[in-house]
C-alpha positions in Angstrom: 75.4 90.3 93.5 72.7 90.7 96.2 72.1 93.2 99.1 71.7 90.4 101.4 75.0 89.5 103.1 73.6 86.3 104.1 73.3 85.4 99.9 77.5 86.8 99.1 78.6 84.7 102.3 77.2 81.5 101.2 77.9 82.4 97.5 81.6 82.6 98.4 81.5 79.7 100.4 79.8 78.0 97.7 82.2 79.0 94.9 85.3 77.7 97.5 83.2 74.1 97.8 83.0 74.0 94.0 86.7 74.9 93.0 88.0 72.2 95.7 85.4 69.8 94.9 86.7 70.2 91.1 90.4 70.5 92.3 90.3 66.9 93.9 88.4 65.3 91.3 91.1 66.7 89.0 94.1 65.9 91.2 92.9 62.3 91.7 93.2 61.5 88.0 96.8 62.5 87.4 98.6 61.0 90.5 100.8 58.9 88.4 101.6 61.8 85.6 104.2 64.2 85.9 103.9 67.5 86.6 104.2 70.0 83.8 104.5 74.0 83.3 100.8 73.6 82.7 100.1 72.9 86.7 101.7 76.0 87.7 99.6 77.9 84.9 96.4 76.4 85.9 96.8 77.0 88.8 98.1 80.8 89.0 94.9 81.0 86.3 92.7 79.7 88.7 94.1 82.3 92.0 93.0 84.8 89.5 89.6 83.6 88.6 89.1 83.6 92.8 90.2 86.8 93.3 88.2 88.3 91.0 84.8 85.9 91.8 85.3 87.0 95.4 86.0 90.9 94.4 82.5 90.4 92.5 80.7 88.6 95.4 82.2 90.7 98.3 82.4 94.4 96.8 80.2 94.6 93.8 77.1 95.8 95.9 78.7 97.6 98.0 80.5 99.6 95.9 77.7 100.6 94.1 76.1 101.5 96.7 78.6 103.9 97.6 78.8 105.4 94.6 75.4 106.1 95.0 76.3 108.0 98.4 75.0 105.4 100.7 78.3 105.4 102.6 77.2 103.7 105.8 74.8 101.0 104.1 78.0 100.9 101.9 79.9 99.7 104.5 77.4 98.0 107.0 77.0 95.6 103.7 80.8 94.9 103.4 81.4 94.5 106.8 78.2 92.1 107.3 79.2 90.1 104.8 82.4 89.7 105.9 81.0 88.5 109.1 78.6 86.0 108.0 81.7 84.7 106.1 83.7 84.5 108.9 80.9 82.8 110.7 80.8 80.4 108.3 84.8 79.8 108.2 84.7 79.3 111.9 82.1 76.7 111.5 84.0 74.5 109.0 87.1 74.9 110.8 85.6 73.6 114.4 83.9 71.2 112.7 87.5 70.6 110.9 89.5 70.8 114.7 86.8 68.5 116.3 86.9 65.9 114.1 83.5 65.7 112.9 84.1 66.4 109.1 
């Protein structure tokens, strides 16, 4: 990914936008079918897909950077990133709370 935390927040954020946008399109067209072992699959498929998307956008960088023994950038990436994620969860969710979205 990037060395700019700013760029793996919004990716992520992005990437979460994307899989619900798909999940609700997809959901709305089998409200009258059954459920099958293939919902369960998907769906276990799809918590792995995220996890390792997110490992990718939140760790990739840093980790290489640590390996290159840049410990504190290392770890001044992760944690920014983390941040400016955070950041950008707290928005939704006030915006969520306050009735706005």
């Amino acid at each position: 990914m990037s060395k700019n935390p700013i760029i793996n927040a919004f990716s992520a954020s992005t990437y979460i936008i994307l899989v619900v946008t798909i999940t609700t399109f997809v959901s709305q067209t089998q409200k009258n079918k059954p459920d099958t072992i293939f919902a369960p699959i998907t769906f276990l498929s799809l918590l792995t897909l995220s996890v390792a998307v997110m490992a990718y956008l939140f760790f990739y960088q840093p980790l290489q950077i640590f390996i290159e023994g840049k410990k504190k950038t290392a770890v001044n990436l992760f944690v920014q990133t983390v941040g400016v994620f955070g950041t950008i969860t707290a928005v939704f969710l006030f915006l969520l709370f306050s009735g706005l979205i």
